[in-house]
Biopython code that builds the backbone (N, CA, C, O; Angstrom):
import numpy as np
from Bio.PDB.StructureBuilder import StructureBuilder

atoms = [
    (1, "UNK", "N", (0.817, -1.192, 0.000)),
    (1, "UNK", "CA", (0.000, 0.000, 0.000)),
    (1, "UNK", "C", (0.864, 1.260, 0.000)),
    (1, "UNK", "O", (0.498, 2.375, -0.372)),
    (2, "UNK", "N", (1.993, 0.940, 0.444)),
    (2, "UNK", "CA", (3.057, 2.637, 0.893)),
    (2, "UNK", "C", (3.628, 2.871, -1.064)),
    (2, "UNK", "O", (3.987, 3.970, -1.488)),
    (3, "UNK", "N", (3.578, 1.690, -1.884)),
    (3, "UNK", "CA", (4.213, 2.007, -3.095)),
    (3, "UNK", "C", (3.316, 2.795, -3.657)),
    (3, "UNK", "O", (3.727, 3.753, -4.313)),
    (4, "UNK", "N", (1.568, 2.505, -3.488)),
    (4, "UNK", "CA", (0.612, 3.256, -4.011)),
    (4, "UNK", "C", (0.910, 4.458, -3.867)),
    (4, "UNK", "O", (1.079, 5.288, -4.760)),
    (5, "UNK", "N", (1.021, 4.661, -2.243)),
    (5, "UNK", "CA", (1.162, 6.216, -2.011)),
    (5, "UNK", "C", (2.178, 6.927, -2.808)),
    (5, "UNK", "O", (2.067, 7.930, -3.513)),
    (6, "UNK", "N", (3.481, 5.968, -2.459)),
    (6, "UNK", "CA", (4.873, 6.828, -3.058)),
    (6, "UNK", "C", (4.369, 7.195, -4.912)),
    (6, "UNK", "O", (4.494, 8.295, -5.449)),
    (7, "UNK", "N", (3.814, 5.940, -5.568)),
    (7, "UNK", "CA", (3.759, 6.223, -6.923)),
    (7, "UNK", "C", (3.780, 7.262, -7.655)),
    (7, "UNK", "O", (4.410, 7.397, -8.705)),
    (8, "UNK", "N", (2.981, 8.165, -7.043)),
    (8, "UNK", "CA", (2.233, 9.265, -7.396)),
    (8, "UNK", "C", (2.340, 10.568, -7.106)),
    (8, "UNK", "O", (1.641, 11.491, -7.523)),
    (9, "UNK", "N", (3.808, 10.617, -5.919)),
    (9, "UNK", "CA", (4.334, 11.683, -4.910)),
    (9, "UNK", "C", (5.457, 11.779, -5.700)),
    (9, "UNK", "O", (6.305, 10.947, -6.023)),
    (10, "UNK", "N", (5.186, 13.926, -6.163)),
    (10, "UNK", "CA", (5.944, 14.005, -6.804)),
    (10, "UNK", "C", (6.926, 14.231, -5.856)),
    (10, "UNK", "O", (6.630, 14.267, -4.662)),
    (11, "UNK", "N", (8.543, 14.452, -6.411)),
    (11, "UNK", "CA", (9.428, 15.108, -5.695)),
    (11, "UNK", "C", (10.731, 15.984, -6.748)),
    (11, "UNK", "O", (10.510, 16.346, -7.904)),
    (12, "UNK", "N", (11.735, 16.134, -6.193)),
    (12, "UNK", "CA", (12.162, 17.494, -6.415)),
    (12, "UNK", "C", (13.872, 17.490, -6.209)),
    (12, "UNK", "O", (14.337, 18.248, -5.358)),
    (13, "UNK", "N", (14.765, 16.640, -6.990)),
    (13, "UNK", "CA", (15.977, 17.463, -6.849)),
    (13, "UNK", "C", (16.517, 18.750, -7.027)),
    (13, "UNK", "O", (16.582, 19.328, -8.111)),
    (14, "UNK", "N", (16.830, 19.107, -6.147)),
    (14, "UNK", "CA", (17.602, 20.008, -5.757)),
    (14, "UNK", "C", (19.119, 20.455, -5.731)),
    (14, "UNK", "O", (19.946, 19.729, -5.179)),
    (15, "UNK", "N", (19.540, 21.812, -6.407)),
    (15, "UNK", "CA", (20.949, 21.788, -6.128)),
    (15, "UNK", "C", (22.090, 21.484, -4.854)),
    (15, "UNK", "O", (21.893, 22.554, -4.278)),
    (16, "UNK", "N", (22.673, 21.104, -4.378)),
    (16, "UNK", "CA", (23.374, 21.308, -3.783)),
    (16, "UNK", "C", (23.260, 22.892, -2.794)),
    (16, "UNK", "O", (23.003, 23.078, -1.604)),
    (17, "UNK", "N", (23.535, 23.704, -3.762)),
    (17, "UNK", "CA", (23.466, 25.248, -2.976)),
    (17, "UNK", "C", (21.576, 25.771, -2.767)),
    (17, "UNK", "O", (21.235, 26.590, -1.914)),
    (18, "UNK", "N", (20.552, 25.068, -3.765)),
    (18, "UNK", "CA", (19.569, 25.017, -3.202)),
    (18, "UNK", "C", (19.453, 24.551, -2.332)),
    (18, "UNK", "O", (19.113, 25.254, -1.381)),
    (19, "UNK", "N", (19.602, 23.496, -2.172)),
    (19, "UNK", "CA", (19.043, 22.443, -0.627)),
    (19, "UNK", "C", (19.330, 23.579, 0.347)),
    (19, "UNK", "O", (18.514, 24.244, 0.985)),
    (20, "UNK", "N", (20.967, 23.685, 0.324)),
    (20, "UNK", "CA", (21.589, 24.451, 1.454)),
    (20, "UNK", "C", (20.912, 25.708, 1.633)),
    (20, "UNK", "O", (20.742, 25.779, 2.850)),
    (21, "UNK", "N", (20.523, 26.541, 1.199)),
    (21, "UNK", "CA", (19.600, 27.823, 1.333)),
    (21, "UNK", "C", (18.567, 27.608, 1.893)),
    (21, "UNK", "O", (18.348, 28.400, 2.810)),
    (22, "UNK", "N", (17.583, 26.619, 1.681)),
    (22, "UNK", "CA", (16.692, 26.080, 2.219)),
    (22, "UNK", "C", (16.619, 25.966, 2.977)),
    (22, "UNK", "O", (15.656, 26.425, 3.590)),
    (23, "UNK", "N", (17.734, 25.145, 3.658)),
    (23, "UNK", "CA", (17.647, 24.683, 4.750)),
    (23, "UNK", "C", (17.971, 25.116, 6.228)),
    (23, "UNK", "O", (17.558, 25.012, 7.383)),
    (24, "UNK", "N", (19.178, 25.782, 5.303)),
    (24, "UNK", "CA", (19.498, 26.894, 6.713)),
    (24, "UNK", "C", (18.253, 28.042, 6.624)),
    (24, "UNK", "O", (17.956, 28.642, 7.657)),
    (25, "UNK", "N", (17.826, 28.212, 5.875)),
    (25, "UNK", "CA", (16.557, 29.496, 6.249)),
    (25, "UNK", "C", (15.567, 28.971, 7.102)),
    (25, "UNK", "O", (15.134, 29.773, 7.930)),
    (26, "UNK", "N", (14.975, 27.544, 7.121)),
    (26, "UNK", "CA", (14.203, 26.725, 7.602)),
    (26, "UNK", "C", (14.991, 26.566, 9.228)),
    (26, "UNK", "O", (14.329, 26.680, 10.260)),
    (27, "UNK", "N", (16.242, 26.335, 9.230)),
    (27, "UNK", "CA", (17.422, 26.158, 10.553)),
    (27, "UNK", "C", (16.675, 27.224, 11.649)),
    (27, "UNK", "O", (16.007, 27.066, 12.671)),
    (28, "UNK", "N", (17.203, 28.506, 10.798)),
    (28, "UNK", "CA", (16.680, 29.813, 11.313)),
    (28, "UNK", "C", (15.255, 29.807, 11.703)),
    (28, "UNK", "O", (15.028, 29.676, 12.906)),
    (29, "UNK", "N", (14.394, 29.910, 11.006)),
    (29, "UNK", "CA", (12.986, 29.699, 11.540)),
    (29, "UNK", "C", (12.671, 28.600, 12.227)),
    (29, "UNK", "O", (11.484, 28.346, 12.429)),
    (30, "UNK", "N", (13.330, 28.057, 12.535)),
    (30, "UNK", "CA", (13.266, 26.697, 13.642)),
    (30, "UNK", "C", (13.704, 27.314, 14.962)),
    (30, "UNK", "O", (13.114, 27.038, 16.006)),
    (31, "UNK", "N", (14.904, 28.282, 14.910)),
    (31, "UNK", "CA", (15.586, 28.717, 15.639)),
    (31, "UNK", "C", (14.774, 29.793, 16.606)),
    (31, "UNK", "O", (14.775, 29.944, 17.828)),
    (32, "UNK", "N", (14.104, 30.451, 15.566)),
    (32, "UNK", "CA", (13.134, 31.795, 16.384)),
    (32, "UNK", "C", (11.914, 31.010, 16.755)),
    (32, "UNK", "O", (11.103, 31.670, 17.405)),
    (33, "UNK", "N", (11.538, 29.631, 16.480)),
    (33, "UNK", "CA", (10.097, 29.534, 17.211)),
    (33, "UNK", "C", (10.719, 28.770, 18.108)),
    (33, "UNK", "O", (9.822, 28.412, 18.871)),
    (34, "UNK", "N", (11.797, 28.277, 18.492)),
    (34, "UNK", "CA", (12.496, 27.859, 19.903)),
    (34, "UNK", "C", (12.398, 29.456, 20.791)),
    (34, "UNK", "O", (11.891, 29.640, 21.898)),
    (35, "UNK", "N", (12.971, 30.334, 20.014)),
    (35, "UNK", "CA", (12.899, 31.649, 21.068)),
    (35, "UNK", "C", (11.613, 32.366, 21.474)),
    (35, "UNK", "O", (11.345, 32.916, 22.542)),
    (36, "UNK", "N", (10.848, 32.222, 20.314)),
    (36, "UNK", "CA", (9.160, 32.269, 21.092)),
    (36, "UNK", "C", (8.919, 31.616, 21.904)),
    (36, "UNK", "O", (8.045, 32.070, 22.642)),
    (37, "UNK", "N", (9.400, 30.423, 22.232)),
    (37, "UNK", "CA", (8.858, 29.254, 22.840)),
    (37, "UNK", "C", (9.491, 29.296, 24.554)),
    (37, "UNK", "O", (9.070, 28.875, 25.631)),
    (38, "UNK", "N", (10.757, 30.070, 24.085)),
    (38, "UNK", "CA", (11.207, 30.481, 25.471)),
    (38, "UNK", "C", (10.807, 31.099, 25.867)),
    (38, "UNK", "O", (10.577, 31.025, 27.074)),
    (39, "UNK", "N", (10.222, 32.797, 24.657)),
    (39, "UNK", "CA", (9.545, 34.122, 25.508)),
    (39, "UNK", "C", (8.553, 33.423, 26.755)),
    (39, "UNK", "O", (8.650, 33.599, 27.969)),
    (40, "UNK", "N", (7.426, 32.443, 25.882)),
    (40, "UNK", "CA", (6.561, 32.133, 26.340)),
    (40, "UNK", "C", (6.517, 31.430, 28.126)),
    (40, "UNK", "O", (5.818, 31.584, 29.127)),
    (41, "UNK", "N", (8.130, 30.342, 27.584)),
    (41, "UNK", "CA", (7.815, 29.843, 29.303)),
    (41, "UNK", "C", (8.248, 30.715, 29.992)),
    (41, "UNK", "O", (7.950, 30.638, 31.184)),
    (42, "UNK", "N", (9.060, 31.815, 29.569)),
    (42, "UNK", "CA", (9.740, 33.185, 30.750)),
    (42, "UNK", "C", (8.976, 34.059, 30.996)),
    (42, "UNK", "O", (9.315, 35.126, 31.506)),
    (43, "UNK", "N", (7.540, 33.681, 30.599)),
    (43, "UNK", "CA", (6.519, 34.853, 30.738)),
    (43, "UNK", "C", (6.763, 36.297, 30.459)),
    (43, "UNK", "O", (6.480, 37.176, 31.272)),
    (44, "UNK", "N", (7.406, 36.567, 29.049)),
    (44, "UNK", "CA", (7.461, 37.473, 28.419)),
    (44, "UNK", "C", (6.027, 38.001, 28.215)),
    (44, "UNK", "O", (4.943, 37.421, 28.154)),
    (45, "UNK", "N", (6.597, 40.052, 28.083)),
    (45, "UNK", "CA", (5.029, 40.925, 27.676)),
    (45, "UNK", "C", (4.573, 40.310, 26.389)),
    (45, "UNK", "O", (5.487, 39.995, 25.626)),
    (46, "UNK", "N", (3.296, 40.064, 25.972)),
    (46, "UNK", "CA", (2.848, 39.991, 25.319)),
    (46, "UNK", "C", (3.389, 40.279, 23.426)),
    (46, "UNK", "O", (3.452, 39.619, 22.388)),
    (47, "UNK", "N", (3.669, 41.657, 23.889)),
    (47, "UNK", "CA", (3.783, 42.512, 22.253)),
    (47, "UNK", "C", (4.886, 41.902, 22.314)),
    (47, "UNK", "O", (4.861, 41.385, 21.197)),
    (48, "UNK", "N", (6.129, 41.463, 22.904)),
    (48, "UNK", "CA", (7.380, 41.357, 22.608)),
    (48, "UNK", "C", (7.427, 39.878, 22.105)),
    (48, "UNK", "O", (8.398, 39.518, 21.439)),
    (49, "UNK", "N", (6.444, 39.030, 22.390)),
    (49, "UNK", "CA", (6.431, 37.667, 21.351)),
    (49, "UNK", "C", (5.328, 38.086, 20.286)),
    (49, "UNK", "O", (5.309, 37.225, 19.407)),
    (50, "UNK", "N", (4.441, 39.051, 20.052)),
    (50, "UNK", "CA", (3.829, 39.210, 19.381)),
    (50, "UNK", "C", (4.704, 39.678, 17.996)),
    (50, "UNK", "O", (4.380, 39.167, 16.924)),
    (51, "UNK", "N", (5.858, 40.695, 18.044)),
    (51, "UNK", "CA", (6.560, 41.058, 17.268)),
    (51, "UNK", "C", (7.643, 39.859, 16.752)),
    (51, "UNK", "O", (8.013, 39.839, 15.578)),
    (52, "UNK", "N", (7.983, 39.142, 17.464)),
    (52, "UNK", "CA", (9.065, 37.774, 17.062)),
    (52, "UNK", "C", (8.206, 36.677, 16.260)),
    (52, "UNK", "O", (8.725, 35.926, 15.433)),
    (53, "UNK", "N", (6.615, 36.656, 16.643)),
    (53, "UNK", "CA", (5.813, 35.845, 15.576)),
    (53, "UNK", "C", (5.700, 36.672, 14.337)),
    (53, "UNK", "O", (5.815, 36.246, 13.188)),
    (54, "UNK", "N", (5.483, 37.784, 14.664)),
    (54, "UNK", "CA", (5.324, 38.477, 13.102)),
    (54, "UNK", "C", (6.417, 38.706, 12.366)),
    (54, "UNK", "O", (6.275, 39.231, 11.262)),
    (55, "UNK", "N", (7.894, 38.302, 12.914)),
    (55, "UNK", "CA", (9.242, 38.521, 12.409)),
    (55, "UNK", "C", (9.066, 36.744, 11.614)),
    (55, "UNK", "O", (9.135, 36.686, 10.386)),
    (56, "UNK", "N", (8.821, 35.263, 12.527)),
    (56, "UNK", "CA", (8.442, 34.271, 11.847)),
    (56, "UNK", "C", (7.524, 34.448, 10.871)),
    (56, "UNK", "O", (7.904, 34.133, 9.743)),
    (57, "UNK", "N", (6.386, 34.876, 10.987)),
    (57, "UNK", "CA", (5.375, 34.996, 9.448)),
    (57, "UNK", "C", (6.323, 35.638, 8.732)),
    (57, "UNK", "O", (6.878, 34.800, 8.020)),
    (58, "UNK", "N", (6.703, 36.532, 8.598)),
    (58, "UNK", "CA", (7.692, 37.454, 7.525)),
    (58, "UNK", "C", (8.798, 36.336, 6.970)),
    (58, "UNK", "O", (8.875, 36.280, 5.743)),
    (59, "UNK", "N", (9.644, 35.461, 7.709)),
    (59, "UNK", "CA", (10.615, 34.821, 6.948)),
    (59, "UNK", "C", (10.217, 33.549, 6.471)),
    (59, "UNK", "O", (10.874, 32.806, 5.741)),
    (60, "UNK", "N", (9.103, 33.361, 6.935)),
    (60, "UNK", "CA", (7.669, 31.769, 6.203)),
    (60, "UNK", "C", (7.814, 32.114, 5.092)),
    (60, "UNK", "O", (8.414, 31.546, 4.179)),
    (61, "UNK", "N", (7.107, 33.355, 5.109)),
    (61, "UNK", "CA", (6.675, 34.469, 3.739)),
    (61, "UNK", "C", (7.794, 34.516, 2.403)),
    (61, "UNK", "O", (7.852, 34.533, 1.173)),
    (62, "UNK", "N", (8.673, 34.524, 3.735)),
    (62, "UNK", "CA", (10.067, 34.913, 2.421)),
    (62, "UNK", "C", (10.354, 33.779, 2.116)),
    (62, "UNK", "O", (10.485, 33.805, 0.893)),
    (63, "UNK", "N", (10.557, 32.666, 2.518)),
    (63, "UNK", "CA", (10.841, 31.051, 2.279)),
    (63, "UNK", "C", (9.632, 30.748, 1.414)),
    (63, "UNK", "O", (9.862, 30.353, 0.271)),
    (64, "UNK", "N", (8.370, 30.881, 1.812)),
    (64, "UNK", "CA", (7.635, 30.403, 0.435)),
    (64, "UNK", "C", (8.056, 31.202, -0.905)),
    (64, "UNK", "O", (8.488, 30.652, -1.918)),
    (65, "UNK", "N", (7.877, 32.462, -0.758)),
    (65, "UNK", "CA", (8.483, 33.618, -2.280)),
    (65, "UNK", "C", (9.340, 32.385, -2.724)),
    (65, "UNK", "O", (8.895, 31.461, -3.405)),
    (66, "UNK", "N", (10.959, 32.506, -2.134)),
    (66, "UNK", "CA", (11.677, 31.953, -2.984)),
    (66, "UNK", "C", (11.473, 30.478, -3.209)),
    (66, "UNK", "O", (12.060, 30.072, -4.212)),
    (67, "UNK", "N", (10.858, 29.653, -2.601)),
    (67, "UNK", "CA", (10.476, 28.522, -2.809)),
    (67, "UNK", "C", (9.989, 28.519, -4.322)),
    (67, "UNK", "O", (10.529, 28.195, -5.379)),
    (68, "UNK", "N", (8.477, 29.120, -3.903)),
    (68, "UNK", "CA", (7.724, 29.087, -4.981)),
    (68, "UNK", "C", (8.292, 29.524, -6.489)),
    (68, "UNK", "O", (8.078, 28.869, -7.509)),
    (69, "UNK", "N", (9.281, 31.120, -6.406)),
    (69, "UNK", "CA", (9.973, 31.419, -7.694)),
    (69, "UNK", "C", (11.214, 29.633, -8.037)),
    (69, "UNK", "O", (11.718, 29.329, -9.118)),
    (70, "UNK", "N", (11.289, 29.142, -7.203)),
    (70, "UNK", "CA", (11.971, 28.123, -7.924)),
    (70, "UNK", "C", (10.954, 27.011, -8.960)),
    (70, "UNK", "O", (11.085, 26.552, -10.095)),
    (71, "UNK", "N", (9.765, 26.879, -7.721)),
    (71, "UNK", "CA", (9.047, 25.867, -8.555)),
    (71, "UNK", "C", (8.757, 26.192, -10.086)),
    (71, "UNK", "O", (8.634, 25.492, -11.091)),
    (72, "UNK", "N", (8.692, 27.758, -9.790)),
    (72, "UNK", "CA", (7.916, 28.262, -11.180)),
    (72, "UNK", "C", (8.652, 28.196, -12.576)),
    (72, "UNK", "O", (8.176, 28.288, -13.707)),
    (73, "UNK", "N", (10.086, 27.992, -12.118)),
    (73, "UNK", "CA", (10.963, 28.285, -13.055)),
    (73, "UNK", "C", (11.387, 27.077, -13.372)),
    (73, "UNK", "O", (11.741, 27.029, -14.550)),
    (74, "UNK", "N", (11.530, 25.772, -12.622)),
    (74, "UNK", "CA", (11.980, 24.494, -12.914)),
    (74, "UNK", "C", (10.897, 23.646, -13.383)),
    (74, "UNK", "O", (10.775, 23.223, -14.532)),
    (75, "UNK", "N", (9.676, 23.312, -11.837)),
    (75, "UNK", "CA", (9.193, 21.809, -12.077)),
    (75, "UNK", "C", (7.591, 23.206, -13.564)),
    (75, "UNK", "O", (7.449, 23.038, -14.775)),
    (76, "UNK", "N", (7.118, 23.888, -13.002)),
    (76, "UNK", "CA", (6.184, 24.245, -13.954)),
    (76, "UNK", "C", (6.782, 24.458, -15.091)),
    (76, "UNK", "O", (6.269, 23.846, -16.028)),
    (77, "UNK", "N", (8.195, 25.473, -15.491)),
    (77, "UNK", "CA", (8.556, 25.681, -17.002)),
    (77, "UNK", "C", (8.794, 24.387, -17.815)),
    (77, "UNK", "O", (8.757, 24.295, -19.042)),
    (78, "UNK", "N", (9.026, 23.475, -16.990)),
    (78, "UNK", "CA", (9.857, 22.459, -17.787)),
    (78, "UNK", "C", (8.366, 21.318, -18.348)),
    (78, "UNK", "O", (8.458, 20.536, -19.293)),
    (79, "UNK", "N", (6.985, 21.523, -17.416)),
    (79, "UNK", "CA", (6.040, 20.933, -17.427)),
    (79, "UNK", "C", (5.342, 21.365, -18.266)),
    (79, "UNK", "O", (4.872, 20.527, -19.035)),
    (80, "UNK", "N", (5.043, 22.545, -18.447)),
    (80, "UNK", "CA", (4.978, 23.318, -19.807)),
    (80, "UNK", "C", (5.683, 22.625, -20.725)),
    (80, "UNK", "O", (5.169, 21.847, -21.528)),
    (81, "UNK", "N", (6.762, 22.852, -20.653)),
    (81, "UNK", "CA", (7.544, 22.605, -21.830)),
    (81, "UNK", "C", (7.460, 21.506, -22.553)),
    (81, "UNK", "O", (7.820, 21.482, -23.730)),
    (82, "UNK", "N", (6.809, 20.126, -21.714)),
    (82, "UNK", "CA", (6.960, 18.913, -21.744)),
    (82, "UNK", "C", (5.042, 18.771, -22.584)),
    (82, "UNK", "O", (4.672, 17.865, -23.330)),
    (83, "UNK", "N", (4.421, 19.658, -22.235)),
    (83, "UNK", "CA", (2.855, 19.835, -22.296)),
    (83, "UNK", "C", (2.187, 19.050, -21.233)),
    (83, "UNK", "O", (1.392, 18.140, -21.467)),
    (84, "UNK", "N", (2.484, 19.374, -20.264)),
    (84, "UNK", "CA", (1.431, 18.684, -19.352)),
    (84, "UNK", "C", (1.181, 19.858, -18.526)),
    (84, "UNK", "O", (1.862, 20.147, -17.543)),
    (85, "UNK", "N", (-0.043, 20.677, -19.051)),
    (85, "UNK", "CA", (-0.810, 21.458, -18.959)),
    (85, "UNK", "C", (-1.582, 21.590, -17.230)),
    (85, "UNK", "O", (-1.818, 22.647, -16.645)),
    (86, "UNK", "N", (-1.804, 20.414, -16.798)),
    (86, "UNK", "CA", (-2.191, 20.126, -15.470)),
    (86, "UNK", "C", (-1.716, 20.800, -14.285)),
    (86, "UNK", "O", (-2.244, 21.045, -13.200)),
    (87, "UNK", "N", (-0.165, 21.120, -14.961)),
    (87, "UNK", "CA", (0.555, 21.544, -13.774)),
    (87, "UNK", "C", (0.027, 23.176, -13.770)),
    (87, "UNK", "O", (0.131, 23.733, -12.677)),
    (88, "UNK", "N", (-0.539, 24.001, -14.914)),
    (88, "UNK", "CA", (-1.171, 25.148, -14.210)),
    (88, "UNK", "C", (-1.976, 24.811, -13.551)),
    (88, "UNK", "O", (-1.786, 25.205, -12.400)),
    (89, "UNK", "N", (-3.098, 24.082, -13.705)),
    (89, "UNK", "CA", (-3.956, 23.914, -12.741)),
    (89, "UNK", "C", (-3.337, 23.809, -10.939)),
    (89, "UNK", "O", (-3.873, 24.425, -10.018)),
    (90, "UNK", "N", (-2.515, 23.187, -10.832)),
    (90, "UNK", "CA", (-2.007, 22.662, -9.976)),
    (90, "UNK", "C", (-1.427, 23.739, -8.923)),
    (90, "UNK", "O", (-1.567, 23.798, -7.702)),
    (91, "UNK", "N", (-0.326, 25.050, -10.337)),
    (91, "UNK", "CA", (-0.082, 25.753, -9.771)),
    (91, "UNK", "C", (-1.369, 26.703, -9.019)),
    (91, "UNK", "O", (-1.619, 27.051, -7.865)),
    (92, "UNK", "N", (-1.933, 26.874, -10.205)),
    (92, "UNK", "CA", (-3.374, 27.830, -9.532)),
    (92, "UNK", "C", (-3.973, 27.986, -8.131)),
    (92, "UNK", "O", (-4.261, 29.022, -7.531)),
    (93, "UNK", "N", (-4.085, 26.773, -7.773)),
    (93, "UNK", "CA", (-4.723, 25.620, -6.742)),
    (93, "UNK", "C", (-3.835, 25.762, -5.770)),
    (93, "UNK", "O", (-4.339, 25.711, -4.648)),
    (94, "UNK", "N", (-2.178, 25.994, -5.825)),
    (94, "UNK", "CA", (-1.200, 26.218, -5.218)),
    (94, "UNK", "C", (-1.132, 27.797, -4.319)),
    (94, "UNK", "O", (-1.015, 28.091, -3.130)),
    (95, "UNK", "N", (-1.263, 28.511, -5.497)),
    (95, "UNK", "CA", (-1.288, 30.044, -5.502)),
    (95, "UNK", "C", (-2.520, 30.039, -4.675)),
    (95, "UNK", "O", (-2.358, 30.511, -3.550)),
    (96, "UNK", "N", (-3.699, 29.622, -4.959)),
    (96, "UNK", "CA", (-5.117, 29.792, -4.203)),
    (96, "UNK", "C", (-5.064, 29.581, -2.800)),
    (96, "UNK", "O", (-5.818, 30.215, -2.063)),
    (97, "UNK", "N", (-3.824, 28.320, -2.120)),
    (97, "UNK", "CA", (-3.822, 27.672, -1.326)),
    (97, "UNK", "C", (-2.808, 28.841, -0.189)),
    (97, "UNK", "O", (-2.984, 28.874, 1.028)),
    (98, "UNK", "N", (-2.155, 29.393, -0.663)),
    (98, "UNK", "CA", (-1.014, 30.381, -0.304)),
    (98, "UNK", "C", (-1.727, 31.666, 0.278)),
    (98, "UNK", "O", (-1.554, 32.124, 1.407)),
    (99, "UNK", "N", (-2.635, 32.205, -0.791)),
    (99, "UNK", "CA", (-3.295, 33.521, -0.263)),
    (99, "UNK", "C", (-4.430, 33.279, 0.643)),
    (99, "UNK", "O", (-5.288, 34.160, 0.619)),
    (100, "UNK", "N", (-4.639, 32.244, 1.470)),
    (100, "UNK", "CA", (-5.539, 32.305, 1.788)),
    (100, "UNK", "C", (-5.301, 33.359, 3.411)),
    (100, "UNK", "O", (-6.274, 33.646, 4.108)),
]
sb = StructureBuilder()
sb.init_structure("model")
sb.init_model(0)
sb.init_chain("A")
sb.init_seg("    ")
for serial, (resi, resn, name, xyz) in enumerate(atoms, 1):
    if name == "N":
        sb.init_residue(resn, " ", resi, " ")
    sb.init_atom(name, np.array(xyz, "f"), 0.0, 1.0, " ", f" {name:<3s}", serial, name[0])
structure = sb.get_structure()
């Protein structure tokens, strides 16, 4: 049953210096919701974890941007390119899923 699942799950090599960008940006935002997580048990004021979550939404934000400008330029141009048309849909549905 797990091959069913895998069959059909796309995935995504990555450069070398992609991965690494990734990942350390992801490192980092791992890093600040450990430090929210401390404000929280040190019973920090309010606004002062309120501003360190809105510093996390902001670098989510920025990690999806460049995420997404990669997808757009690799797995969609090349899906295009190939004609499998689906993948706008997909993106659409993607984009729809983002602004919400």
């Amino acid at each position: 049953m797990d091959n069913e699942k895998n069959c059909c799950h796309k995935t995504k090599e990555r450069s070398p210096q992609e991965y690494k960008k990734l990942i350390n940006r992801l490192s980092r935002i791992e890093g600040q919701i450990r430090g929210i997580k401390k404000m929280v048990e040190e019973d920090s004021y309010c606004t002062d974890i309120l501003i360190q979550v809105a510093a996390v939404n902001a670098a989510l934000n920025s990690f999806n941007k460049e995420l997404l400008a990669s997808h757009i330029k690799t797995c969609v141009a090349d899906d295009i390119r190939a004609g499998k048309d689906d993948t706008i849909d997909e993106l659409v549905d993607t984009l729809q899923k983002l602004m919400k």
